[in-house]
C-alpha positions in Angstrom: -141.3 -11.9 80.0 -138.3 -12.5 77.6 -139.0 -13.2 74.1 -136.4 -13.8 71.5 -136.6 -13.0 67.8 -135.9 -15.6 65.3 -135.2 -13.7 61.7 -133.6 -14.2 58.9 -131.0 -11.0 58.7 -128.3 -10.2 56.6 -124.6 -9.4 57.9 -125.1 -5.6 57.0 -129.2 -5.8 59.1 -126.7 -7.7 62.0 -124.1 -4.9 62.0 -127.1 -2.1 62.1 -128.4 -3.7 65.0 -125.2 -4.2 66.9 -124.0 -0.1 66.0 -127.1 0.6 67.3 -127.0 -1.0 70.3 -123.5 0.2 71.1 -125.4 3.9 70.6 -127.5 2.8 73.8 -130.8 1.7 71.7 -132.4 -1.4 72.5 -132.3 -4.1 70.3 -133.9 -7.1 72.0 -132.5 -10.6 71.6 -132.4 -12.0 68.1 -131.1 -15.0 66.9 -130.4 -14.2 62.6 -130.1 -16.9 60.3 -128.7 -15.8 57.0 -131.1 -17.3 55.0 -135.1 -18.3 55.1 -133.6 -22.0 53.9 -131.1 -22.1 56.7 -134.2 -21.3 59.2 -136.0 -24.0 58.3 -133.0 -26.3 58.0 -132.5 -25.1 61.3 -135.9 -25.5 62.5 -137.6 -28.5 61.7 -141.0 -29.5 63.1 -139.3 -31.6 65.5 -137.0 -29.1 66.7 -139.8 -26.3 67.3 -141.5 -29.3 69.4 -138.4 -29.2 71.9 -138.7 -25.4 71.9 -142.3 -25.5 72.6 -141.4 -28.2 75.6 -139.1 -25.6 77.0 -140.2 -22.5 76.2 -140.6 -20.9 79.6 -139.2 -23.7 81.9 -136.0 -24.7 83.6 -132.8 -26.5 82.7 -133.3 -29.9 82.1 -131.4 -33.1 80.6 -132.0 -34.2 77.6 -133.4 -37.4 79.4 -136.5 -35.0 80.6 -136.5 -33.0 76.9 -137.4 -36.0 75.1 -139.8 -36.9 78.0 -141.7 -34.1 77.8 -141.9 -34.5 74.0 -142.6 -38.4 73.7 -139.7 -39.6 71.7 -136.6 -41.2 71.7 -133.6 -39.8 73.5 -130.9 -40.9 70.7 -132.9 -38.7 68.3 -133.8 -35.9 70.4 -130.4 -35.8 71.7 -129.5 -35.4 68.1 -131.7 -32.6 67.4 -130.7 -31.0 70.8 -127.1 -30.7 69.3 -127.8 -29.2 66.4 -129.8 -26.4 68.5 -126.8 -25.3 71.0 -124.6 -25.5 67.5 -126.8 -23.0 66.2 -126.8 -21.1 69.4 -130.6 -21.4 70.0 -129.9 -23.7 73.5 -127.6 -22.9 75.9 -126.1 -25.1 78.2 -125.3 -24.6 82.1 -122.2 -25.6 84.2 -124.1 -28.3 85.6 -124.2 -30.0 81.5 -128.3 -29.3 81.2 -129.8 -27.5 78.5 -132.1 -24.7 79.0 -134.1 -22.2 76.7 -133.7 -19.1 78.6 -136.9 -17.4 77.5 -140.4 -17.3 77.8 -142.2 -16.4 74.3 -140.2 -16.8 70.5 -141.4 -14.4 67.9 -140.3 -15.4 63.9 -139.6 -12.5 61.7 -139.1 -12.8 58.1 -140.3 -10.8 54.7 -141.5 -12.8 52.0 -140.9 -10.8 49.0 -142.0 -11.7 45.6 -139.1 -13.1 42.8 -138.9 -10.6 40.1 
């Protein structure tokens, strides 16, 4: 099974990760976002919907994404944009978009404001 990490990192967590990963020790996929805001800018309801639908299946178009998710293909197509922008989708030669893993995990601390 391959799982990516959604997390909100800073550059200085990023370069930790990387330098260790250069020293051989496995990092796992992430996917950072600078900020908890910019996550769930990122990551709207709607948007996790789409990851749900392809969580764990093949490319498809974005035809068969909004589909399997009952709405409009102007809007999903939308939403499918701004998820290869932030690198979450990938595309293949063939111009369909695919989710290449099988389980997301979401890692964040909520601290308290002092």
């Amino acid at each position: 099974m391959t799982t990516v990490t959604l997390s909100v990192a800073s550059r200085d967590d990023v370069t930790r990760r990387a330098l260790a990963a250069f020293e051989g020790k496995r990092q796992g996929t992430h996917i950072s976002f600078s900020s908890l805001d910019l996550l769930w800018q990122t990551m709207t309801r709607k948007r996790w919907q789409l990851l749900k639908a392809m969580t764990g299946q093949k490319a498809m178009s974005i035809r068969e994404a909004a589909r399997r998710v009952e709405r409009d293909v102007k809007t999903v197509h939308g939403d499918i944009h701004a998820l290869l922008d932030a690198g979450i989708l990938d595309r293949t030669d063939d111009g369909q978009i695919v989710f290449p893993f099988d389980a997301v995990h979401v890692d964040f601390t909520l601290t308290a404001v002092a």
